[in-house]
C-alpha positions in Angstrom: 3.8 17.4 -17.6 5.5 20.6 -17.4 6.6 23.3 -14.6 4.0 25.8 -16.7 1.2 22.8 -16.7 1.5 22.4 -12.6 0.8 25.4 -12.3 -2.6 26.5 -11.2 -4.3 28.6 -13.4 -3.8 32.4 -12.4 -7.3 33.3 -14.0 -8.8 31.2 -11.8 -9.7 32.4 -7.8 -7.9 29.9 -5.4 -10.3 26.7 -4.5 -10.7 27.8 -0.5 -8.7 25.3 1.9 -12.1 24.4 3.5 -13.6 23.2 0.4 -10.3 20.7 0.0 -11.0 19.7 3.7 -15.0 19.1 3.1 -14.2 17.0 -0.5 -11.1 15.3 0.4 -13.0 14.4 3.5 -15.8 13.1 1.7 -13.4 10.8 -0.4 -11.8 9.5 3.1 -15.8 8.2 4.1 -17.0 6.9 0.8 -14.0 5.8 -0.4 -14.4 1.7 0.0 -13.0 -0.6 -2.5 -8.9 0.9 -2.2 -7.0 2.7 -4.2 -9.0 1.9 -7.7 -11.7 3.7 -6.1 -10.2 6.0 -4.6 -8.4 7.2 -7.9 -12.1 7.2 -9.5 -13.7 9.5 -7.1 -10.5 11.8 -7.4 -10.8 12.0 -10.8 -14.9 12.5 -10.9 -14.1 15.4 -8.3 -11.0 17.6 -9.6 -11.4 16.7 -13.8 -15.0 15.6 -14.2 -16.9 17.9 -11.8 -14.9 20.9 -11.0 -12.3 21.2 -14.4 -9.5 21.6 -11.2 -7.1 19.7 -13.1 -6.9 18.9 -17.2 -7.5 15.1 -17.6 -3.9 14.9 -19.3 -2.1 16.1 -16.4 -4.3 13.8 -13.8 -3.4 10.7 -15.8 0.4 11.4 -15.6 0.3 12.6 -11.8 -1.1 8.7 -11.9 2.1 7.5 -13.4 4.5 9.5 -11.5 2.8 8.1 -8.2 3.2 4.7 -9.2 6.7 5.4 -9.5 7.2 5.8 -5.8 7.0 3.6 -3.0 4.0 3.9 -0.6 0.3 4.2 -1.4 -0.2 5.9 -4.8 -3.4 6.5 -4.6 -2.8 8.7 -1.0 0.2 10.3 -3.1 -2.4 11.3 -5.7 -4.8 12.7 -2.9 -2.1 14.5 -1.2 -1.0 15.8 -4.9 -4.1 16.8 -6.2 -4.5 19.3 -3.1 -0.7 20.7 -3.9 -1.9 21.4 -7.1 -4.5 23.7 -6.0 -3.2 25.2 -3.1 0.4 24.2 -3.3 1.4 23.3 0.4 -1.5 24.3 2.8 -3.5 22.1 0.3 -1.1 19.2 0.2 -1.4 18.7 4.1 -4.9 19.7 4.2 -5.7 17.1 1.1 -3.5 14.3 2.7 -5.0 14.5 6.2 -9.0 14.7 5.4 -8.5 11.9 3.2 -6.6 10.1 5.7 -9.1 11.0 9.2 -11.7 9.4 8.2 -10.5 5.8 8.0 -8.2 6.2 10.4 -11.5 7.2 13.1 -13.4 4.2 11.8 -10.4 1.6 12.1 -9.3 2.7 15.4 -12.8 2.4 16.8 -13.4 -1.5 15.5 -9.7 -2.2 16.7 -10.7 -1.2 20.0 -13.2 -3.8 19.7 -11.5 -6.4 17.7 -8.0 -6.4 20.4 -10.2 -5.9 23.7 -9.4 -8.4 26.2 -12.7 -9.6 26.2 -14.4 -8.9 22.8 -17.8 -10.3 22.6 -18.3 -13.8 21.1 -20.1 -12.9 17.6 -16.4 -10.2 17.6 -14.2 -13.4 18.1 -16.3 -15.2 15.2 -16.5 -12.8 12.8 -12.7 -11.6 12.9 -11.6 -15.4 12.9 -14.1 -15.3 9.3 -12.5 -12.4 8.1 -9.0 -13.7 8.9 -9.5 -17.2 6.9 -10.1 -15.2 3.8 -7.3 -12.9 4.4 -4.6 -15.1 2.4 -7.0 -15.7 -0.8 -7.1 -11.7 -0.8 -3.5 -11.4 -0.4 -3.6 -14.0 -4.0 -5.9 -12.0 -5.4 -4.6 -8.3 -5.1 -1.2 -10.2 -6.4 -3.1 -11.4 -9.1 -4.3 -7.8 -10.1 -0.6 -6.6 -10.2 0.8 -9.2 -12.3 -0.4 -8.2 -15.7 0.6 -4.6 -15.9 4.1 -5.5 -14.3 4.7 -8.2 -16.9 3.9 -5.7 -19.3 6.3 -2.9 -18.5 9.6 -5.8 -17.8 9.3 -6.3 -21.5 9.4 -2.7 -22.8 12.7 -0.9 -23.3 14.7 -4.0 -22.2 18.2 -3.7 -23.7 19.5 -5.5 -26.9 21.6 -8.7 -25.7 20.2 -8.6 -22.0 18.8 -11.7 -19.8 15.5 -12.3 -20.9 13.1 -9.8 -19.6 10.6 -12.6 -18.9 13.1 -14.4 -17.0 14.3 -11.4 -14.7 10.4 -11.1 -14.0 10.2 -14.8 -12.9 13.3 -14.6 -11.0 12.7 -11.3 -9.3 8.4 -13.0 -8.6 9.7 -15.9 -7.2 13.0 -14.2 -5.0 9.6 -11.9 -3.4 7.9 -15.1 -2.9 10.4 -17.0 -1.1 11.5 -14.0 0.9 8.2 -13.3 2.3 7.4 -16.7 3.1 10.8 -17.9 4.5 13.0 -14.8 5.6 9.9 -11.8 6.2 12.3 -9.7 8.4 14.8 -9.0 5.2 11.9 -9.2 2.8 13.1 -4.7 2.1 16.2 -5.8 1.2 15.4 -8.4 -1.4 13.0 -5.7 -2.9 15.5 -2.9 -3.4 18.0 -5.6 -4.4 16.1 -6.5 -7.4 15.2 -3.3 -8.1 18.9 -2.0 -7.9 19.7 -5.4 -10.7 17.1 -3.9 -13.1 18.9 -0.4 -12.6 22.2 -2.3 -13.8 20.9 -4.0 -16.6 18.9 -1.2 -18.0 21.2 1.4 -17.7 24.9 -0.2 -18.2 27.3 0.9 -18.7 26.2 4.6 -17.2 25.1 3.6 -13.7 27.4 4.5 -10.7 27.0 3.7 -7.1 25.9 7.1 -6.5 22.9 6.9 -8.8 21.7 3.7 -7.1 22.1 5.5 -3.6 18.6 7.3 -3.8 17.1 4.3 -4.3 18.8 2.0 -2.1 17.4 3.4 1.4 18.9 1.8 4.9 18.0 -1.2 5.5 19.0 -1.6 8.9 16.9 -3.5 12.1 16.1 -1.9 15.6 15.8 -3.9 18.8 12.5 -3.0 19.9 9.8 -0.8 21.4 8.8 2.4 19.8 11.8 2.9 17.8 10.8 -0.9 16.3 7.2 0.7 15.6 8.8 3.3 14.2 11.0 1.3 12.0 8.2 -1.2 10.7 6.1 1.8 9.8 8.5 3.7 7.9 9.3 0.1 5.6 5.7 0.6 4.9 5.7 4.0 4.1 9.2 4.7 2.4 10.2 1.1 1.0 7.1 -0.4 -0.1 6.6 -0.9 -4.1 3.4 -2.0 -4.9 0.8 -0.5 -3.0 -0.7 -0.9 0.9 -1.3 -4.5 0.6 2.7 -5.1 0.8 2.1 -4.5 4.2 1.7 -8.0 4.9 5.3 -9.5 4.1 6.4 -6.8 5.2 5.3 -6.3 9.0 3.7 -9.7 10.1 6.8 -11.5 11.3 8.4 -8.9 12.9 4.7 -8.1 14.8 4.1 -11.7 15.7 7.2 -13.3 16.0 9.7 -11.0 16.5 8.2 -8.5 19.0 5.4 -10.2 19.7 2.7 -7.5 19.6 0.1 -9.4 18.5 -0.9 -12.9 17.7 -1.5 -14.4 14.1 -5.1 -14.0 14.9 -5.3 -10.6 15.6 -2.4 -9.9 12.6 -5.3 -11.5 10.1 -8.0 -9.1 11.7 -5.7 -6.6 10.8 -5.2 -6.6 7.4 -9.0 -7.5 7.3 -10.1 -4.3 8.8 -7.7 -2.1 6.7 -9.4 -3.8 3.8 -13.6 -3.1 5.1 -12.8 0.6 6.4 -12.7 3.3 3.6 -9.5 5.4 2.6 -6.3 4.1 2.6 -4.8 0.1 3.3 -1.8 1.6 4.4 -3.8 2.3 7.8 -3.7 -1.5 8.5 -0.2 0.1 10.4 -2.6 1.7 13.1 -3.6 -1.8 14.3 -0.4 -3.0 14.3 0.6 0.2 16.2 -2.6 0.4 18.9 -1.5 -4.1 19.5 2.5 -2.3 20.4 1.2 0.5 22.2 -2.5 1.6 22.0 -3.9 4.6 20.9 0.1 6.8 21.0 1.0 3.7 19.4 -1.1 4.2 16.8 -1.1 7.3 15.6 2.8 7.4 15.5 2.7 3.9 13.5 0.1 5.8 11.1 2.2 9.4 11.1 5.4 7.6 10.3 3.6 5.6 7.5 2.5 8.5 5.9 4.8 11.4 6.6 7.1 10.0 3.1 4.3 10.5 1.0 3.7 14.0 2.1 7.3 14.6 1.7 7.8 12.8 -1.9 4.9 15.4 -3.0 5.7 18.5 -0.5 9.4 18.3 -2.3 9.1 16.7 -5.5 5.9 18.0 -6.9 7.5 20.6 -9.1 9.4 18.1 -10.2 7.1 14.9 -10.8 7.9 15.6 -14.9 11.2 14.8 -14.5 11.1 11.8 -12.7 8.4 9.9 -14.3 11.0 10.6 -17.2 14.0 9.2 -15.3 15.2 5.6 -16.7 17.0 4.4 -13.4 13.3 5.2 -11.7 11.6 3.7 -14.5 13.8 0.2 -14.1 14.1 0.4 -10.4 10.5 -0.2 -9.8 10.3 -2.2 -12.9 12.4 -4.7 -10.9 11.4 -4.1 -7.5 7.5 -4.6 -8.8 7.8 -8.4 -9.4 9.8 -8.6 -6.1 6.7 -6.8 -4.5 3.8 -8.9 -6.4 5.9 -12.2 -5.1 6.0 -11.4 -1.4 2.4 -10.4 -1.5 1.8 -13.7 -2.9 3.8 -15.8 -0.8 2.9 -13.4 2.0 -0.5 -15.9 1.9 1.4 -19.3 3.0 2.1 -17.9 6.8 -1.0 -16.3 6.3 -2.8 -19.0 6.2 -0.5 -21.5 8.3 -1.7 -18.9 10.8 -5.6 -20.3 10.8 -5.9 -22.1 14.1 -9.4 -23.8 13.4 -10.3 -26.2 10.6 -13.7 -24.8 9.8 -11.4 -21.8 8.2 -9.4 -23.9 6.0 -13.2 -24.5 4.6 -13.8 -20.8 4.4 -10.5 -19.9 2.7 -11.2 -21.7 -0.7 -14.6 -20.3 -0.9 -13.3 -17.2 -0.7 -10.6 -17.6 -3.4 -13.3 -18.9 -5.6 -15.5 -15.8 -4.3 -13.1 -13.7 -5.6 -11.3 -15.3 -8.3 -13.7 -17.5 -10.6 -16.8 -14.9 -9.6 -14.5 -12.3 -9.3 -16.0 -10.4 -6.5 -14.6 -7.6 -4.5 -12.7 -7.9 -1.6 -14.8 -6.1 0.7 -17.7 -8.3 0.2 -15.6 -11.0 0.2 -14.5 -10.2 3.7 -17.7 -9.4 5.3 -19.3 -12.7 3.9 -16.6 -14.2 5.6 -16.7 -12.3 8.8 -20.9 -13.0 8.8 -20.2 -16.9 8.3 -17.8 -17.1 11.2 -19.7 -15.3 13.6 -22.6 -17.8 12.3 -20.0 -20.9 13.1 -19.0 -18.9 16.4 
């Protein structure tokens, strides 16, 4: 993908920044089932329909995404509007695709955290929440296969065993999440960082790593705590939205105590059943730490890297899906990321607090893995059989 090929095409009259806001926004609505979806409507709208974008140049804006933490698919969105209208269409892009699930999540965790919710709301969250952990399996099972893949490409002649490393890095995500969640980022950009050494010797230097290895450090608390757990999400996440889990559930529950287990499960729950992004799960978390200014700072911290990888580095996405200490960076840090989202499950579902749910989980891992179903229908089966039990 060259400088000549992101261009837009000078023949062509600029695609009006409303029309971006009414098509973007229509992705944001309809745009259930995460980021697979999401990348199918985007293509069906700027290759299929319109001709915005050749299909060659879509597929490797795909690939660059995936090379950078935080939601791809949202990168994509954001991207596909800088490609028509540079800037103006990056933001406007990003934030139609983005409103839309972020109204529809706010209003049902207004309803879900109420200090009273209704009974049938208590039921069908505590549902929803037994079937969390079997999704957190399954979207860890989805990842697998394409990361196993790419660990055993380009590995260098006389190096540890490629299959190995992805083992080792898979289970050091694993036991992270589920043992030590609070230092689950550094574990990730550890392995990633070993990758970088063993692909690249004997060229790498400490100041190559240093783009990669982000700071790591812990606040004390309030909104600077928010703040914090938001921008993991955002800036040091490999792996897509669903990371969110390992990485913000201790320090939510235990740590700062903004929300119980409970509520954490209804979380990740609704940021599965509302359209656009899962990344948005953070606006629960934020509303539980400090309602609706809560929020929407948890949900504009999130985001704001995403904008900024593509706001800055979209002239340059060529060159960095073509960068080998990118390429083995998240080769390393992507087994890390499937592990914790696995092991992520185990407090997940130690967190169940009534035994009809330890019935509900297995259906739903058999729901989605031997039918293999989808995840939202998955979730609201389980939400309609708790509020049945409640």
């Amino acid at each position: 993908m060259t400088s000549a090929q992101l261009a837009p095409d000078s023949a062509q009259p600029p695609v009006p920044l409303g029309r971006i806001a009414r098509d973007w926004g229509r992705i944001g609505i309809t745009g259930f089932g995460g980021p697979p979806a999401h990348i199918a409507l985007l293509r069906r709208l700027c290759v299929e329909r319109r001709g915005w974008i050749a299909a060659s140049e879509f597929e490797d804006a795909i690939a660059t995404c995936n090379l950078l933490p935080g939601p791809a698919s949202t990168q994509l969105a954001i991207w596909c509007g800088w490609r028509l209208r540079r800037r103006l269409g990056a933001l406007v892009a990003g934030t139609c695709f983005i409103a839309p699930g972020l109204v529809m999540i706010l209003a049902l965790t207004a309803l879900f955290l109420a200090a009273h919710p209704p009974p049938i709301v208590l039921g069908a969250a505590a549902g929803a929440g037994a079937a969390v952990p079997a999704v957190a399996v399954h979207a860890a099972w989805g990842l697998a296969p394409p990361s196993w893949k790419r660990i055993r490409a380009g590995a260098p002649d006389g190096a540890c065993s490629p299959r190995a490393r992805w083992i080792g890095y898979a289970l050091l995500g694993g036991t992270a999440a589920a043992l030590i969640g609070p230092y689950l980022v550094l574990v990730l950009v550890a392995c990633g960082l070993v990758e970088v050494v063993v692909r690249t010797r004997p060229t790498v230097t400490v100041r190559a790593l240093l783009p990669f290895a982000l700071p790591a450090t812990a606040v004390t608390g309030g909104i600077a705590a928010l703040a914090w757990e938001a921008f993991k999400v955002g800036a040091l996440s490999y792996g897509g939205g669903f990371v969110i889990i390992p990485l913000m559930q201790h320090d939510a529950v235990h740590t700062y105590h903004w929300m119980t287990n409970a509520q954490f499960l209804d979380a990740v729950a609704l940021g599965q059943v509302t359209p656009g992004p899962v990344v948005l799960t953070t606006a629960v978390v934020g509303f539980a730490a400090a309602g609706y200014a809560g929020a929407l700072l948890a949900v504009a911290v999130a985001f704001s890297p995403s904008f900024a990888f593509v706001l800055l580095g979209g002239p340059h996405f060529d060159k960095l899906r073509g960068n080998a200490r990118a390429q083995a960076f998240l080769t390393g840090a992507g087994p890390a990321v499937i592990g914790a989202i696995a092991g992520s499950a185990i407090p997940l579902a130690l967190a169940l607090s009534h035994g009809w749910q330890y019935i509900l989980l297995p259906a739903a891992a058999l729901w989605l893995l031997a039918a293999r179903r989808g995840v939202v229908s998955t979730l609201l089966l389980a939400a309609a059989c708790g509020a049945v039990v409640r």
